[in-house]
C-alpha positions as CSV (number, residue, x, y, z in Angstrom):
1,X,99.6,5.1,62.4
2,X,96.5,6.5,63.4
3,X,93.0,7.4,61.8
4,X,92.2,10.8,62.1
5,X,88.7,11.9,62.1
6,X,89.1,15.6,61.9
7,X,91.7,17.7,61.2
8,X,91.4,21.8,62.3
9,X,93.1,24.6,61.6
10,X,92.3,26.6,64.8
11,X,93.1,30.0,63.2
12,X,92.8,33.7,64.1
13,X,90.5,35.0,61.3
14,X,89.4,31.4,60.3
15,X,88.6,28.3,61.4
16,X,89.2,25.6,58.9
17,X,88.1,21.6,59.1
18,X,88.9,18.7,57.3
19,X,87.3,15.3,57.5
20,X,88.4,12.3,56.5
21,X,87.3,11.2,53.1
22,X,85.1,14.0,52.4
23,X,88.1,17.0,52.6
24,X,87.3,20.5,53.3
25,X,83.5,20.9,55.1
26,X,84.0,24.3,57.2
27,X,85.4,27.5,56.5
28,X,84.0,30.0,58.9
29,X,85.6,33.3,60.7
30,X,86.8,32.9,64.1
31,X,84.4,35.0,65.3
32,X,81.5,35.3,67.7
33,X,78.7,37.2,69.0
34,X,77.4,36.6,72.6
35,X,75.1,38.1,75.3
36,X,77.6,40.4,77.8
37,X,76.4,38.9,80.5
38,X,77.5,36.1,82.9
39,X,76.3,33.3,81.0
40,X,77.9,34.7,77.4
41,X,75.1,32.8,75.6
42,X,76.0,32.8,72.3
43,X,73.9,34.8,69.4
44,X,75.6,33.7,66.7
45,X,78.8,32.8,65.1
46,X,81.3,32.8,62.0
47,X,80.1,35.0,59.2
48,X,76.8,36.1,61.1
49,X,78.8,37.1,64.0
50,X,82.0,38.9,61.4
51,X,79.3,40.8,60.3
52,X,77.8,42.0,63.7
53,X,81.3,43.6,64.6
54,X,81.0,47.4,64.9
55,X,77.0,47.2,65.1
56,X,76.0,45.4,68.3
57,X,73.1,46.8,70.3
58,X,73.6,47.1,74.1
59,X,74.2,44.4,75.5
60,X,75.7,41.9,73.1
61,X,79.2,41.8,72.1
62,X,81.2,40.1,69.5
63,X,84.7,38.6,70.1
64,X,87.5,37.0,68.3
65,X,88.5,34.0,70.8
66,X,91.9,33.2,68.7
67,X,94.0,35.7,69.1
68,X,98.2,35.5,67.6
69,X,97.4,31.8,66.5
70,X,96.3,30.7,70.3
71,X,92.9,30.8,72.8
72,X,92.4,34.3,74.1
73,X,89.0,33.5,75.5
74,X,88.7,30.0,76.6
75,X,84.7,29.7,77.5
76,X,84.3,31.0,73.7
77,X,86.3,29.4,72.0
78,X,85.2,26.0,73.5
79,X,81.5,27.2,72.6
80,X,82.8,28.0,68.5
81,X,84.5,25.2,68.3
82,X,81.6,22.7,69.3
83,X,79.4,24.4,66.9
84,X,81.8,23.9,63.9
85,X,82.6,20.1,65.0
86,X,79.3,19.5,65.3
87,X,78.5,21.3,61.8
88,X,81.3,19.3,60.0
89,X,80.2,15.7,61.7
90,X,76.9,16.4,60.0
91,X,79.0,16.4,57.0
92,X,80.0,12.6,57.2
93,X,78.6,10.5,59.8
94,X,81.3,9.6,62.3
95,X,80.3,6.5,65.1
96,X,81.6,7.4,68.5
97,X,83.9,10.0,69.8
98,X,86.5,11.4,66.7
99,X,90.0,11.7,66.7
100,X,91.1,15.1,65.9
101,X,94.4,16.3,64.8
102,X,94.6,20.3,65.5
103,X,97.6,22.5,64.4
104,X,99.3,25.1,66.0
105,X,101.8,27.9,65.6
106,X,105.2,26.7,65.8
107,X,105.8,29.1,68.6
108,X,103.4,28.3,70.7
109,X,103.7,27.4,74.5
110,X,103.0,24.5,76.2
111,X,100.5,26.7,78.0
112,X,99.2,27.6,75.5
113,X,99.2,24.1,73.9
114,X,97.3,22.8,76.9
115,X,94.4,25.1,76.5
116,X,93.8,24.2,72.6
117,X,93.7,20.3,73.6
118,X,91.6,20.9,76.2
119,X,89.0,23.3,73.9
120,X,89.3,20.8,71.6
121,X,88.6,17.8,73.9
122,X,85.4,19.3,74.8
123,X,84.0,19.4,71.6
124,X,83.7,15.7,72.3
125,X,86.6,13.9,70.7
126,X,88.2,10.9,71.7
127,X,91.6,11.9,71.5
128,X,93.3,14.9,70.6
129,X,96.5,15.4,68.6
130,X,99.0,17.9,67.6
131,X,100.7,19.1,64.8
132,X,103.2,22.9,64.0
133,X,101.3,25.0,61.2
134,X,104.2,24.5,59.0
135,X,104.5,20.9,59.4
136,X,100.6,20.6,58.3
137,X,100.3,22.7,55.6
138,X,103.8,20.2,54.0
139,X,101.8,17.6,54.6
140,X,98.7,19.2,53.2
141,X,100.5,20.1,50.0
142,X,101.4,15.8,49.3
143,X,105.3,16.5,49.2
144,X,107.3,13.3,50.3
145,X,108.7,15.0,53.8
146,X,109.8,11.5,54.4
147,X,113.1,11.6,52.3
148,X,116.0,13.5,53.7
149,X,115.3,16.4,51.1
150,X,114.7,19.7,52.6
151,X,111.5,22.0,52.3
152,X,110.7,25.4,53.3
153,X,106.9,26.5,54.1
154,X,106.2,29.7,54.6
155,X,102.6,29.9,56.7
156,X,101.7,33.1,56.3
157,X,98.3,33.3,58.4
158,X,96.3,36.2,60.2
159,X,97.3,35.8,63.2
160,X,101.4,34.7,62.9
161,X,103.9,34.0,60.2
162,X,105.3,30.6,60.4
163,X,108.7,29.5,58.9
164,X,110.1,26.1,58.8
165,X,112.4,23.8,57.1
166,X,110.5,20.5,57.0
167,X,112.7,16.8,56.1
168,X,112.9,13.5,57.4
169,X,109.3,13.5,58.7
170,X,109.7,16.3,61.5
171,X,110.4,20.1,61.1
172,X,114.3,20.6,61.2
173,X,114.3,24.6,62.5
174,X,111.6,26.7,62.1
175,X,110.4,30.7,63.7
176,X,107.1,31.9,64.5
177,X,106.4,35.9,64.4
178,X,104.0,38.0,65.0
179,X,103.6,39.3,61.5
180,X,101.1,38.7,60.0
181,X,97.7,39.0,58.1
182,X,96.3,41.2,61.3
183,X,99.6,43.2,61.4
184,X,98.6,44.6,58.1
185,X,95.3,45.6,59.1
186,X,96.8,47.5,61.9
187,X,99.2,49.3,59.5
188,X,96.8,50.2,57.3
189,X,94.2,51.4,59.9
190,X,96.9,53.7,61.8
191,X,98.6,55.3,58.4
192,X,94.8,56.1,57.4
193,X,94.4,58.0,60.6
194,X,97.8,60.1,60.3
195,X,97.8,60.6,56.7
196,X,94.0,60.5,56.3
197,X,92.7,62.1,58.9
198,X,89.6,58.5,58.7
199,X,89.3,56.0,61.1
200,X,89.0,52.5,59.7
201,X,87.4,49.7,61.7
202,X,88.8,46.3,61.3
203,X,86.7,44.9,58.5
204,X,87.5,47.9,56.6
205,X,90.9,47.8,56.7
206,X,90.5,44.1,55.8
207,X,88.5,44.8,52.8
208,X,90.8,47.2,52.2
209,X,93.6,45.2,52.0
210,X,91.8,42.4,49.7
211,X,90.9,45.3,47.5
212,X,93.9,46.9,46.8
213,X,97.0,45.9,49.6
214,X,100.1,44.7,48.0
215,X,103.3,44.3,48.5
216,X,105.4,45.0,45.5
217,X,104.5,47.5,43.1
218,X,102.0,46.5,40.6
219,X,102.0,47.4,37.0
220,X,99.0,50.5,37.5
221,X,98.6,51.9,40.9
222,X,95.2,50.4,42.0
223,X,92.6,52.9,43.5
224,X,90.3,51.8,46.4
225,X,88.2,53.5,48.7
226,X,88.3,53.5,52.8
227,X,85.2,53.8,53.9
228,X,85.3,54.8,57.5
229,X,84.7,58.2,60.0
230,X,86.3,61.6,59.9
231,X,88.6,62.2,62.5
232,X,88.0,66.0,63.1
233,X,84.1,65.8,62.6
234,X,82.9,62.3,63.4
235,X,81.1,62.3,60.3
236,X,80.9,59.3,57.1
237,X,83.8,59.7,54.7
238,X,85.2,57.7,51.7
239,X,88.7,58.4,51.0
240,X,90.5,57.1,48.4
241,X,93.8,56.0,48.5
242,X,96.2,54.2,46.2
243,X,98.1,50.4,46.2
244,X,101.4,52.6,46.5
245,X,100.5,53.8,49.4
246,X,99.6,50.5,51.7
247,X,102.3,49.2,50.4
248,X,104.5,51.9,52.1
249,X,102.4,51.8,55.1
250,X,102.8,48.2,55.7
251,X,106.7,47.5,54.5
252,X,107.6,47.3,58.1
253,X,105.2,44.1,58.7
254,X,106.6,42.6,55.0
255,X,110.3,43.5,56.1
256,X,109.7,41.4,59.0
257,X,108.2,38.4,57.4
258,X,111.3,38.4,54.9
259,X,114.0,38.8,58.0
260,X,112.6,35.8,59.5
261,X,112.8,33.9,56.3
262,X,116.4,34.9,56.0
263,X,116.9,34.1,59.6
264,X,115.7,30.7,58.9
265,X,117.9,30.0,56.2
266,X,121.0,31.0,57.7
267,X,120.5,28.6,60.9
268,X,120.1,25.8,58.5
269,X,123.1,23.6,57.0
270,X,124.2,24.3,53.6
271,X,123.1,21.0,52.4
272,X,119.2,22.0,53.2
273,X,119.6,25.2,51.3
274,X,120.7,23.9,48.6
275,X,117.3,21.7,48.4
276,X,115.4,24.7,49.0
277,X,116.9,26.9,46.1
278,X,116.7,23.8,43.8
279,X,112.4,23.4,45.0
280,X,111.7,26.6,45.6
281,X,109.5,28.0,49.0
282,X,106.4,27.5,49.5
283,X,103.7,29.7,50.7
284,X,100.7,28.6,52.8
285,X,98.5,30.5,54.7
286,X,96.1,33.2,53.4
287,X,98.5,35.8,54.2
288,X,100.3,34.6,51.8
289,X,97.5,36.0,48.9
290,X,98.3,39.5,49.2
291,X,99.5,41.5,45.9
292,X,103.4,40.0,45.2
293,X,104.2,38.6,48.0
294,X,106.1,35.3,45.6
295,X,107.6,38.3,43.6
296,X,109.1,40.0,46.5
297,X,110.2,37.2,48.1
298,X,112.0,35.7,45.0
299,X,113.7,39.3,44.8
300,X,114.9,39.8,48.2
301,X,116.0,36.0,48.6
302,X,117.6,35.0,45.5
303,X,115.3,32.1,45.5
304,X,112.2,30.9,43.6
305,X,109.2,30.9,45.7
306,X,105.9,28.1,44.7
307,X,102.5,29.2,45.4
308,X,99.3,27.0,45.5
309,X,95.5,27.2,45.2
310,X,94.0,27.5,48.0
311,X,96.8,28.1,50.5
312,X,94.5,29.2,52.9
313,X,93.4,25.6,53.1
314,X,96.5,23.1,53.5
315,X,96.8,23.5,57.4
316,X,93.5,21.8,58.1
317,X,93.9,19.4,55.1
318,X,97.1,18.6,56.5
319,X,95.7,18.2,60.2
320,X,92.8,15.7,58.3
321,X,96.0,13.9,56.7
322,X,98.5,13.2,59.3
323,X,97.9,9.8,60.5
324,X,102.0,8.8,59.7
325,X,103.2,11.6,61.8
326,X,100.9,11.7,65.4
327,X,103.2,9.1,66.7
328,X,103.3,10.5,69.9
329,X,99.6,10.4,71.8
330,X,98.8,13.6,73.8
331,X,97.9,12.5,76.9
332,X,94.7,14.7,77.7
333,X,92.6,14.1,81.5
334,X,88.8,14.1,79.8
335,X,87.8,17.3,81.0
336,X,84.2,18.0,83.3
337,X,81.6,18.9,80.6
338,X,79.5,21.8,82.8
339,X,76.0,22.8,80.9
340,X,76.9,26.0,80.4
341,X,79.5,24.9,77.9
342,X,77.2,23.2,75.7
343,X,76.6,24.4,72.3
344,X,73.5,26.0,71.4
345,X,72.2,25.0,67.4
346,X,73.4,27.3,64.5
347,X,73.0,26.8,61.0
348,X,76.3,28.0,59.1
């Protein structure tokens, strides 16, 4: 068994870290704002920098380093992510170099793999582990996934939807799609400029989707209110729109999520499904919050679905937690530390 130190959920709109014995100490947008230069110094980052996107001066430019669940921009995201490990060891005073378990989507290459360990190796830590998204957020939630009992999670994140049956301590089949939390920003920004005639920018499309997105129909259409630009005229507008309708502009990213699920379930053995219709799934992920997502679920699988508090939360907290189930070591060369790397001093 091993101690872990730190546990991080490396995720496309959030990053998410866990430390031992004091739980949950950052929750801050993967986000950041940089000088568009050569050295990209950074200017700020997580809700200062969410906030900057859409109203940078010349000159600096903001940038999501996570993109789908993996490192887009490598330099960046080695820059964020020594910011927020620095920010959560302030948090509880580790000695030495921590060990840091750091989740992953379940579809993720070893490419890809390679470049999170080594981002995260930087940051300073001793040794890095490990661990599928779906895997962490069971062992987040406390269920015994030792037993030969079968568990669906459903991980619905930002930046992929992952699904997994989880027994005997290791996931038994499991898919990783692109839709996701993101996907339904992007529906919702293209149906409000063909039906609309307004362009949305990201964070409005988000709010949007907080506000008012769901996917099954609720029991009063909810109003809301895109605030974005005219098409034709360039100019400020505030169109309102209805629950109803999102919900129809986004049923192909929610008809996706519940294929894969039904995927899932047929390549597992009979045995397995019968666990998972006796427990129920579970969703994880803050994807997972929109409007009926359990309800719609339960109606087009047959099956009860459990929700949590928090669900945005159990990846990391599983990460933090998953000292019976890094058997493996990742074998990691330490990495050159260049200056440039460094991370400047932010208050989060």
């Amino acid at each position: 068994m091993v101690n872990i130190d730190i546990g991080i959920d490396l995720g496309t709109a959030n990053t998410v870290i866990y430390i031992r014995d004091k739980g949950i100490v950052v929750n801050q947008p993967s986000v950041v704002a940089y000088e568009g230069n050569r050295e990209k110094r950074l200017i700020a980052v997580g809700n200062k920098a969410k906030k900057m996107i859409g109203k940078t001066p010349e000159g600096i430019e903001v940038c999501c380093p996570i993109e789908k669940g993996v490192i887009s921009e490598l330099t960046l995201a080695e820059r964020m992510l020594k910011v927020y490990v620095k920010s959560a060891i302030a948090k509880r005073r580790i000695w030495g170099k921590p060990t840091i378990c750091v989740s992953l989507p379940s579809g993720a290459t070893e490419v890809e793999k390679r470049a999170v360990i080594d981002a995260v190796y930087r940051t300073g830590a001793k040794m890095v582990y490990v661990l599928q998204e779906p895997f962490a957020a069971a062992v987040g939630l406390g269920i015994d996934i030792d037993t030969a009992f079968g568990y669906m999670i459903v991980d619905i994140g930002a930046g992929t939807t992952d699904i997994a049956v989880v027994s005997r301590g290791g996931i038994e089949t499991s898919v990783s799609i692109k839709a996701a939390g993101q996907a339904y920003d992007e529906a919702i920004i293209k149906y409000m400029r063909k039906r609309h005639n307004v362009w949305l920018g990201p964070t409005s499309a988000e709010l949007l989707k907080h506000e008012i997105g769901a996917v099954y129909p609720r029991e009063r259409d909810a109003v809301g209110y895109a605030r974005g630009k005219e098409l034709v005229r360039g100019l400020p507008i505030k169109a309102q729109v209805k629950s109803s309708e999102l919900m129809d502009a986004t049923s192909e990213v929610t008809d996706q999520i519940i294929e894969a699920i039904r995927n899932v379930l047929e390549s597992t053995t009979p045995e397995m499904v019968a666990d998972i219709a006796d427990f129920g799934i579970i969703l994880a992920g803050g994807g997972s919050k929109i409007y009926g997502m359990n309800r719609l679920i339960e109606e087009r699988i047959g099956t009860k679905v459990r929700t949590v508090e928090n669900p945005e939360l159990l990846v990391a907290t599983g990460a933090g937690l998953a000292k019976a189930y890094v058997r493996d070591e990742t074998e990691v060369e330490e990495p050159m530390l260049k200056d440039s790397l460094i991370a400047h001093d932010f208050k989060l």
